[in-house]
Structure formats: structure tokens, C-alpha cells
C-alpha positions in Angstrom: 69.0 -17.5 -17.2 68.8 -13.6 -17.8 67.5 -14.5 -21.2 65.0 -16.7 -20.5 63.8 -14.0 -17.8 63.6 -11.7 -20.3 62.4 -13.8 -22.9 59.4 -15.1 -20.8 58.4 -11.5 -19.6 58.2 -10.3 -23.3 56.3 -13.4 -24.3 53.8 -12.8 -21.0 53.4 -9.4 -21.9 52.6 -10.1 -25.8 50.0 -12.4 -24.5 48.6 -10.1 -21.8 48.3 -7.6 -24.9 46.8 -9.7 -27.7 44.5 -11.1 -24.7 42.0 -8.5 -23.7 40.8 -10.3 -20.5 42.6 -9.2 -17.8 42.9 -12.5 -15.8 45.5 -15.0 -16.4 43.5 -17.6 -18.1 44.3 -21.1 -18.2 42.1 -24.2 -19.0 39.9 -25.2 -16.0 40.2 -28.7 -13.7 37.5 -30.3 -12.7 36.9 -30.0 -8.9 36.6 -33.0 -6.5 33.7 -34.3 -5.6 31.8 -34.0 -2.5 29.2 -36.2 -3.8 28.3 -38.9 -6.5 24.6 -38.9 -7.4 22.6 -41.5 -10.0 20.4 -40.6 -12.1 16.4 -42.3 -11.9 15.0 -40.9 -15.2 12.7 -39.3 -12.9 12.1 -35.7 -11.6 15.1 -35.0 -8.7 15.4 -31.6 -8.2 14.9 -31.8 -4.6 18.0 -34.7 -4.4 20.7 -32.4 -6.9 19.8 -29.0 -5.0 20.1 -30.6 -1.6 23.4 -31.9 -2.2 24.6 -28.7 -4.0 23.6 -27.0 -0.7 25.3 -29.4 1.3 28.4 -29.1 -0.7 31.6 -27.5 0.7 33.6 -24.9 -1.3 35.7 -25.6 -3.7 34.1 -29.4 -4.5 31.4 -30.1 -6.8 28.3 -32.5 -7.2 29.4 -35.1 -9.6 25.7 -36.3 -11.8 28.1 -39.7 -12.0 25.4 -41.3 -14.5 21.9 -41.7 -15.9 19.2 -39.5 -16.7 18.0 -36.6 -14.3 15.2 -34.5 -14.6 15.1 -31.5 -13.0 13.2 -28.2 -12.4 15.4 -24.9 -11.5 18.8 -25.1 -10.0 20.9 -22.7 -7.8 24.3 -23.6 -7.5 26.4 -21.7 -4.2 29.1 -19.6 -3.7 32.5 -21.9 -4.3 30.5 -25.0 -5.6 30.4 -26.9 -8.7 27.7 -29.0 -10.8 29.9 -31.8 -12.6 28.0 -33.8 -15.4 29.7 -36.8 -15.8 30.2 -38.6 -19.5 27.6 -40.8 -18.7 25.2 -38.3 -17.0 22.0 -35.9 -18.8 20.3 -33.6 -17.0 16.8 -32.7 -18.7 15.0 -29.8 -18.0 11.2 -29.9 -16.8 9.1 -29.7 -19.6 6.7 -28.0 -17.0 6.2 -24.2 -17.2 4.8 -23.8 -13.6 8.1 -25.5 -12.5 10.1 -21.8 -13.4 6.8 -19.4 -12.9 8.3 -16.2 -10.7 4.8 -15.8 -9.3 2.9 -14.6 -12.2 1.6 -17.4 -13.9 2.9 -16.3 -17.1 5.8 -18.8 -17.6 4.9 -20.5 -20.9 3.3 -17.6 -21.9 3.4 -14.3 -24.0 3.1 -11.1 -22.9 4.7 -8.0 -22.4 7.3 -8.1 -20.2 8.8 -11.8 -20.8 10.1 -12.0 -17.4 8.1 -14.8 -16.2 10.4 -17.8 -16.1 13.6 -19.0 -13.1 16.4 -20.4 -15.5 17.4 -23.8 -15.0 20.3 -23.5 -13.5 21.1 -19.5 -11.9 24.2 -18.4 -10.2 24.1 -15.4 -8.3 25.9 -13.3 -6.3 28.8 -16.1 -6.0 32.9 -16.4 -6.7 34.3 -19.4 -7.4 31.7 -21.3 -8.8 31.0 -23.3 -12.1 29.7 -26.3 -14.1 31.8 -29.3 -15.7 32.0 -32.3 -17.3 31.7 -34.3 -20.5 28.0 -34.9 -20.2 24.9 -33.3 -21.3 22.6 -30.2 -19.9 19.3 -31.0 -22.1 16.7 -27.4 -22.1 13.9 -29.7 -24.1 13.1 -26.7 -25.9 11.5 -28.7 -28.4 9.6 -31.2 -26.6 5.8 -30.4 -25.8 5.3 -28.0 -22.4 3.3 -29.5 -19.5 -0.4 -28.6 -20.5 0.0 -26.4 -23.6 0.0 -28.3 -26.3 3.1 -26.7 -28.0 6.8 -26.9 -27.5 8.9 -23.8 -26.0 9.8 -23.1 -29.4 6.5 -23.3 -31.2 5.9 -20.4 -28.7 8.8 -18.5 -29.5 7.6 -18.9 -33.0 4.2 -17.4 -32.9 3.0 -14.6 -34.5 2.7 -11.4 -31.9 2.2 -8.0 -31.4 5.7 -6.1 -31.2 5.2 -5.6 -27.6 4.7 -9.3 -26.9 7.5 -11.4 -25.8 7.8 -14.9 -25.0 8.1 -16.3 -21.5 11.0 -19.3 -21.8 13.4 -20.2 -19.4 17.4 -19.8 -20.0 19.3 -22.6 -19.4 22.3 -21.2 -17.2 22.3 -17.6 -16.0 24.7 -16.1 -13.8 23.9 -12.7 -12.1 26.3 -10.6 -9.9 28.9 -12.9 -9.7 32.7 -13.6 -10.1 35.6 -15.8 -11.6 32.2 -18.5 -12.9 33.5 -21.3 -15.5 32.0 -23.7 -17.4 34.1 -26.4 -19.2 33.9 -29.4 -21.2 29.5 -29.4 -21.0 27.9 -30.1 -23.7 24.8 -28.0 -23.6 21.6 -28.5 -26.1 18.2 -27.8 -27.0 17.6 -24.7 -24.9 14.1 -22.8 -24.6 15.9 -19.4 -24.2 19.0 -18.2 -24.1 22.0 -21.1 -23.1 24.4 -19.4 -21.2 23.8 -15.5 -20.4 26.3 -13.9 -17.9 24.7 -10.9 -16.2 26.9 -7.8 -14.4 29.6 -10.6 -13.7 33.3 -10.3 -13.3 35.2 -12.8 -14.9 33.7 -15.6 -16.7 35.3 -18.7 -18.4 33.6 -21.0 -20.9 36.2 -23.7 -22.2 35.6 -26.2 -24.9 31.9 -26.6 -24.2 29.8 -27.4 -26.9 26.1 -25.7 -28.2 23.8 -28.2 -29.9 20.3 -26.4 -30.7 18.9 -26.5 -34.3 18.9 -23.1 -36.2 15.6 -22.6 -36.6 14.7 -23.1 -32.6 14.5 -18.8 -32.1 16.3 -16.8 -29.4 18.1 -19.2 -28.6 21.6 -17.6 -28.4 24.6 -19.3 -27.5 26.7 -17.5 -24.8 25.7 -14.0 -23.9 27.9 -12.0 -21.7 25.4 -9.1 -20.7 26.9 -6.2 -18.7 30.0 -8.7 -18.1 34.0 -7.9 -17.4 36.9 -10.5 -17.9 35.3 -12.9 -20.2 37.6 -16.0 -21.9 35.5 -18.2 -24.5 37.8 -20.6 -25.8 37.7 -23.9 -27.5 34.1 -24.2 -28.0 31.9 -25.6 -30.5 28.3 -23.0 -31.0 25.7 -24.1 -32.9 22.1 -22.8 -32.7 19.4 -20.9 -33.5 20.2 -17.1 -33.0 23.8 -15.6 -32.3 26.3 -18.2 -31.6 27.9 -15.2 -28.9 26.3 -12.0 -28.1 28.0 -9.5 -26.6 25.8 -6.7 -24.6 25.8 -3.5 -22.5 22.5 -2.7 -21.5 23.0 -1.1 -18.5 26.9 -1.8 -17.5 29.6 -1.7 -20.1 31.8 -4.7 -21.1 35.3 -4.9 -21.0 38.4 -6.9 -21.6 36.7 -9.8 -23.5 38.9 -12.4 -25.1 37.4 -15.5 -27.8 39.8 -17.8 -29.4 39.7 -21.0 -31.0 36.1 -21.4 -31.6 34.1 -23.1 -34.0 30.4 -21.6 -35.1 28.0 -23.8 -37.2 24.3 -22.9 -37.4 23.5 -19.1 -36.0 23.6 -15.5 -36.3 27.3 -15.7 -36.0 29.7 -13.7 -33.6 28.1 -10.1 -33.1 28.3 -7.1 -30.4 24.3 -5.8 -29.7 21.8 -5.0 -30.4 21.5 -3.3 -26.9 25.2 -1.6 -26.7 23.9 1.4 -25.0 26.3 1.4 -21.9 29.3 0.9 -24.2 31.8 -2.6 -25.4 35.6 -1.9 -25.5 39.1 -4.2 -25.5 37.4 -7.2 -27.1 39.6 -9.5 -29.2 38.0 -12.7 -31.2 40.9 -14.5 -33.1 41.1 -18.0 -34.5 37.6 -18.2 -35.4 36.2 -20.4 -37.7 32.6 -20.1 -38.5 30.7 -22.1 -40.9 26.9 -21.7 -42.1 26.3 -18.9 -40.1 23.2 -16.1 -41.4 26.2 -13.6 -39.8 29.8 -13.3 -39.8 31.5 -10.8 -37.8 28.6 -8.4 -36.3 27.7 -5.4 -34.6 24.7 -3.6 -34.1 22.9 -1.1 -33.0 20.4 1.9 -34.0 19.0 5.2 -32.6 16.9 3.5 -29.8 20.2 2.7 -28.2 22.9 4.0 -29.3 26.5 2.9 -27.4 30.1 3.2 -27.7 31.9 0.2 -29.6 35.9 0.7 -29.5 39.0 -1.2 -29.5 37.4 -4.5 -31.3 40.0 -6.4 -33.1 38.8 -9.8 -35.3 42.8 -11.6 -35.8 42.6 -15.0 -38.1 39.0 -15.4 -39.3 37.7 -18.3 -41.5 34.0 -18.3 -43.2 32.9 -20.3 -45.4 28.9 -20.4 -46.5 28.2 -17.5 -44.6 25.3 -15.1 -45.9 26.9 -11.8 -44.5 30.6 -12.2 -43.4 31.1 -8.7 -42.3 28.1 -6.6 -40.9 28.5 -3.4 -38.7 25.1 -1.9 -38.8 23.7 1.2 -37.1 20.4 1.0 -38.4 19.4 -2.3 -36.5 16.1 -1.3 -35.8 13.4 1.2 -37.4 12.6 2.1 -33.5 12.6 5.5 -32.3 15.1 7.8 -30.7 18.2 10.1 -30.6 21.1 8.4 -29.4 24.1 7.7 -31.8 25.6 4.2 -32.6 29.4 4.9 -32.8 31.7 2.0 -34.3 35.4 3.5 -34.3 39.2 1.0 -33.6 37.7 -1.8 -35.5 40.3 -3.5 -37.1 40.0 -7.3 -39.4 43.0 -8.7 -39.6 44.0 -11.7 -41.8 39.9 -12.5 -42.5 39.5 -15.3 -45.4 36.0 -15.3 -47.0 35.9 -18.7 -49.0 32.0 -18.2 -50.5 30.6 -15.0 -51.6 28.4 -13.1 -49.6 26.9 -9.2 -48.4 29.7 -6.7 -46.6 27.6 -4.1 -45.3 29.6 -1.0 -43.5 26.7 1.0 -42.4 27.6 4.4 -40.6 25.5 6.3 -38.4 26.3 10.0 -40.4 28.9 11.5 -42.2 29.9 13.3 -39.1 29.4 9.7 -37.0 30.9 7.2 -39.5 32.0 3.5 -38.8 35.8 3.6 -38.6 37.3 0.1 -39.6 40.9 -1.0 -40.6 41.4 -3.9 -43.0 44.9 -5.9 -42.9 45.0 -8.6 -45.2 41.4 -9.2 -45.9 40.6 -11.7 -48.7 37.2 -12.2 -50.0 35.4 -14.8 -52.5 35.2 -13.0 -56.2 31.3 -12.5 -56.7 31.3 -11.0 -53.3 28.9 -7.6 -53.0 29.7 -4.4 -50.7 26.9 -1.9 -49.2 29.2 1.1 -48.1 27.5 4.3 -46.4 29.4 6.5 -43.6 32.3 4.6 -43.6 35.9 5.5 -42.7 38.2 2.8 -44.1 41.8 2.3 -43.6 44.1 -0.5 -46.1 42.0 -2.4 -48.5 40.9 -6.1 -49.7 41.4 -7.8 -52.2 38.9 -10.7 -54.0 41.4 -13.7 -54.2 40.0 -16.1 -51.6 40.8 -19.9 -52.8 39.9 -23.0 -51.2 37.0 -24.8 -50.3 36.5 -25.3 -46.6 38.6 -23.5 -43.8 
């Protein structure tokens, strides 16, 4: 018995180390339900948000079946939104549905601010969204009296100090211990998932659908975030499959395994890091047509800290740029310094050739990187500048899908 004690602690603390959240994370359950709605194939927004606000803690509003449509969503403290298997909820395809008063949802202009997400969470513990079914943005289907889809927008050509006004599908704001699991989510106009100055955050074996040209259309963001598990999920989309950001908070303890990217700008840190990213681990990752491998980035206009950032048991295959640490993002203005140092790439398989770029900010501020057991595709090219590099790889990748 003293040897399983002991045997168990070590093993608990191995995983408590390789896993960079500090939470003990284990794959979510689906709450009961306090209620069972249908769906009409009509607008119900009024029907889902009552019944979320009648909800008690702990349960969740089960979408049992059918098709709901739905303007913007604010799920409570303690309270779930379950989409059943055999449940969709679409987004309105109206802009004046998410306006914030300004009348510039649908829009461009300067600020992009204009647009409620679908679905927000704010200032709650406890709560999440679940089920097999579908959360459906309808990014590409035509807006309510414009003439042009949410993605057409994003699309146009603009001034550098336009920005589109789109809606994100699920934003949570101020908030701890949220999870999503099992939801498929597709098709967003913004962002899908973007998790704002929140303290722990789970997203478990949900799936991203979105077509890779659709822009901005990130997968999961966590944005000024601590205690973040994503695990088990499938990304595909349009921009970076996950984003990791510190605008104005810095983000901690961050822990992705067993993930699968298709279609994106792959698995990056930035651009904004200005507020500093630390303790992030990202191992058994497979990604697969990305533009981007393994990323981070930054530039003068922002600057940021990026330490202890470990990438364990990587597989790429058709990927454009499989490594990419860059601290020349941007051409914008300004005098703060992009530091990279504690990155280490362990056991990384490359299986098609493509661009390493190691770009430092300085010889006296160069990216600092350590390579264990990193195998490449022969034909493979390296753009080195300002960069401290410990071990080596080597060009013997074989194989021909991961």
C-alpha cells in the first residue's frame, strides 16, 4: 500500500508538472436538465434566454431538438446551455439584433466594437455550454439588409484604421472555472470562442468547422486568461486555430493536448503579448494544412514577455511554416521589445517541407529556443537572425501523414 501511495503521488506530481494549468482537470459531465426546449426553425431568443434565466445552478437548458434561431444569449452564474445531438442553434443573420447602440454592427469603422456576441458569459463561476449538437454563426449567409455576408465584410478592402463590426460567437468576460464540451461549433462571423480576463477555462473535444478563407475567424482565443485546458478538440477555420493573448492581463498556466488543427493559421502566441505569456505547454498536437505551425509573434508596437513555452510531441504535415517565432510582426511603430526566451520543441516531426523562421528582436534581445529531437522534411529552408539555439535537428523526417 506504501508503494502505491508513493507511486500515485509521484505520478500526480509528474502530471501536475508536464500540465501547466493549475486546476485538476478532468473531462466534463453534462449537467441535468432543468428544462427541455424544441426547436421551431423560427427566431426564439426570448423562449432560450427566459428559461436560462429561470434555471437553477448547477443544471442546464437542454435545446433537446430541431432548429433554433436566435439573437444574443447571456447564460448565468452556475448555468449551462446543452445542445442536444439533434439540436442547431443558428445565429440571426440580422445586424441590428447585436448593435451596442451605435448602429454600426454590420459595419466598418474604426473601432469595431459595435456588435453583443451570440452567446456572452460574464462575471460568472460555474458555468458552460455542452452537447453533441451544433452552434451555427452564419457567417456566410447574407446579413439582414446589406446585401453581403459577414464575411464578404470582413473581406473588403479598407483603410488600416477600419475594422469590421462582426459578432463572436461565445465570449466569456470576468469569469471562472467556464467549460465547453463536446459542441460542435461552425461558421462564425468573428471570433468562435474568445475567453476574456477569465480564470480557468475548459474546452473538451469540441469541434471548429469554418472554411479557411472566412477571415478572423479564430478558433479559441484565451485573451488575458489563467488556467486554460484545450483538449481533444478538432479546429478548423479561417485564421489561428488557437490564439493565445495578453493585451492587458498576462496569461498563465495554459495546458493543450490532444488536438487536431486542419485549415488555419495554426497554434500561435500574439500578436498582442504585451502584458506577457508564461507556463504554457501544447503537446500531442497534430496539425495538418495549416498556413502556420507552431507560432509566436509580436513586434515593437507591443512588445511582451514570452517564457516557459514547451511544444512536446508535434506532427505537421502540409504545413507552409512549421516553426515561426517572429518579432517583426508588424511594420507599426514603437519602442518596446518582443522577448522569446525557455522555448523548448521537443520530439517535433515535420513530414513536408516548409519555411523555419527564428527571427530575434537584436543581438542583445535574441529568441532563445532549445531543440530535442526535431526532425524535419529534406528540402526544408531556415531564415535565422538573433537567435540563441540550444541541440540541433536533423532533415530525416519519413512518412506520409501523421
Amino acid at each position: 500500500m506504501l508503494r502505491f501511495v508513493v507511486i500515485f503521488l509521484s505520478l500526480a506530481l509528474l502530471h501536475t508538472a508536464e500540465a501547466k494549468d493549475l486546476r485538476r482537470v478532468t473531462e466534463p459531465k453534462i449537467p441535468a436538465a432543468c428544462s427541455s426546449l424544441v426547436g421551431s426553425g423560427k427566431e426564439e431568443t426570448s423562449v432560450i434566454q427566459k428559461a436560462l434565466d429561470s434555471c437553477g445552478k448547477g443544471k442546464a437548458v437542454r435545446l433537446a431538438s430541431g432548429t433554433f434561431i436566435s439573437g444574443p444569449l447571456t447564460i448565468p452564474s452556475g448555468v449551462g446551455l446543452w445542445v442536444d445531438s439533434g439540436a442547431t442553434l443558428k445565429a440571426s443573420t440580422n445586424p441590428k439584433d447585436y448593435d451596442t447602440g451605435k448602429n454600426t454592427c454590420g459595419t466598418l469603422d474604426s473601432s469595431g466594437g459595435g456588435c453583443k456576441p451570440l452567446i456572452t458569459i460574464k462575471d460568472a463561476k460555474g458555468s458552460g455550454i455542452y452537447g453533441k449538437g451544433v452552434i451555427d454563426g452564419q457567417g456566410g449567409q447574407i446579413m439582414t439588409g446589406k446585401g453581403k455576408t459577414w464575411w464578404q465584410l470582413a473581406a473588403e478592402p479598407r483603410p488600416s484604421n477600419m475594422n469590421q463590426n462582426c459578432p463572436r460567437l461565445v465570449q466569456m468576460v470576468d469569469s471562472e472555472d467556464i467549460t465547453l464540451y463536446l459542441i460542435t461549433l461552425k461558421n462564425a462571423p468573428k471570433f468562435h470562442i474568445a475567453s476574456s480576463t477569465t480564470n480557468g477555462f475548459t474546452a473538451w473535444g469540441i469541434n471548429i468547422i469554418t472554411p479557411s478563407n472566412a477571415g478572423n475567424t479564430d478558433g479559441i482565443d484565451p485573451i488575458d486568461s489563467q488556467n486554460v485546458t484545450i483538449a481533444h478538440c478538432h479546429i478548423s477555420t479561417g485564421d489561428d486555430n488557437v490564439a493565445i493573448k495578453a493585451l492587458k492581463k498576462p496569461v498563465r498556466h495554459v495546458s493543450i493536448f490532444n488536438n487536431v488543427f486542419g485549415t488555419g493559421h495554426g497554434m500561435s502566441i500574439g500578436g498582442g503579448v504585451n502584458a506577457g505569456v508564461s507556463d504554457v505547454t501544447v503537446t500531442s498536437l497534430t496539425l495538418d494544412g495549416t498556413t502556420n505551425g507552431l507560432r509566436i509573434k509580436s513586434d515593437k508596437s507591443r512588445g511582451g514577455l514570452v517564457t516557459g513555452v514547451s511544444y512536446t510531441n508535434v506532427c505537421m504535415h502540409n504545413v507552409k511554416n512549421p516553426i515561426r517565432l517572429d518579432t517583426h510582426y508588424t511594420n507599426d511603430p514603437g519602442n518596446l521589445i518582443p522577448v522569446y526566451k525557455d522555448i523548448s520543441f521537443n520530439n517535433i516531426t515535420v513530414l513536408t517541407p516548409g519555411k523555419f523562421t527564428l527571427d530575434g528582436f537584436s543581438a542583445t534581445d535574441p529568441v532563445e529556443v532549445t531543440f530535442n529531437n526535431v526532425r524535419v522534411k529534406r528540402g526544408s529552408t531556415w531564415v535565422m537572425s538573433h537567435a540563441k539555439v540550444k541541440g540541433k535537428y536533423t532533415e530525416d523526417a519519413t512518412g506520409t501523414h501523421c
